[in-house]
N, C-alpha and C positions, 0 to 999 in steps of 0.2 A: 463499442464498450468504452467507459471512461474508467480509468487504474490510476487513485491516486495515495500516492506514498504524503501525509502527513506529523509533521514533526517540528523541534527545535532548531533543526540543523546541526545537532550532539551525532558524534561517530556512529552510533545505534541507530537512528533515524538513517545517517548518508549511506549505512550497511542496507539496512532494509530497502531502501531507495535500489540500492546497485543488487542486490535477491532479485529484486520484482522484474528489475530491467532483463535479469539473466531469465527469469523463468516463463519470461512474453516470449522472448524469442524462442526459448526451447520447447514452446507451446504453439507455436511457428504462428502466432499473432500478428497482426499490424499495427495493434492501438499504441500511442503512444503510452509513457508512464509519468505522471505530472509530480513535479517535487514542490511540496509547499509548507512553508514555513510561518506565514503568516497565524498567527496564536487566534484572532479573529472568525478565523476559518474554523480551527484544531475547534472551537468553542461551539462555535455553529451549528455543526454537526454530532453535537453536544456528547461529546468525550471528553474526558478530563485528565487522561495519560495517555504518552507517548513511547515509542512511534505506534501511526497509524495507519494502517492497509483498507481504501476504502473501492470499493467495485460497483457504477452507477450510483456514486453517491452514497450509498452506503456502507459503515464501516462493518467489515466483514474480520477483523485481527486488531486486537487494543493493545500495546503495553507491552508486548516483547518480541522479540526477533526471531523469528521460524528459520527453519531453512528452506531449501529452493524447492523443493515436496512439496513441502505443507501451502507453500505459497501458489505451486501451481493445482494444486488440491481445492485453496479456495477461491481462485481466480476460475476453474472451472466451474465448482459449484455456484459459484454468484453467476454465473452464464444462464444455471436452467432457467 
């Protein structure tokens, strides 16, 4: 599974970042969690606000900061 946290690199984004990393592990996961910042990317995958939670590619959380629940709620459900 690919888990990637996109963003500015603003405190809200490196929050979100360090959520998703807390909520792999306590999901007793191995995937890694990707931080990226490049705005080329954030566009790509055609979102237009930040931060982003995205699960195989797809964004699955736009635009605000869950807590570690909601995050491992949709990191499971982007599993099925």
């Amino acid at each position: 599974m690919k888990i990637q946290v996109l963003g500015s690199g603003c405190p809200t984004c490196k929050k979100l970042y360090e959520l998703t990393q807390q909520a792999v592990k306590e999901l007793g996961l191995k995937d890694e969690v990707e931080y990226i910042t490049d705005v080329s990317k954030i566009i790509e995958m055609g979102v237009v606000s930040s931060p982003v939670l995205a699960v195989n590619g797809r964004p699955v959380m736009v635009g605000f900061l869950p807590d570690v629940e909601k995050i491992k709620s949709l990191i499971k459900e982007a599993q099925k």
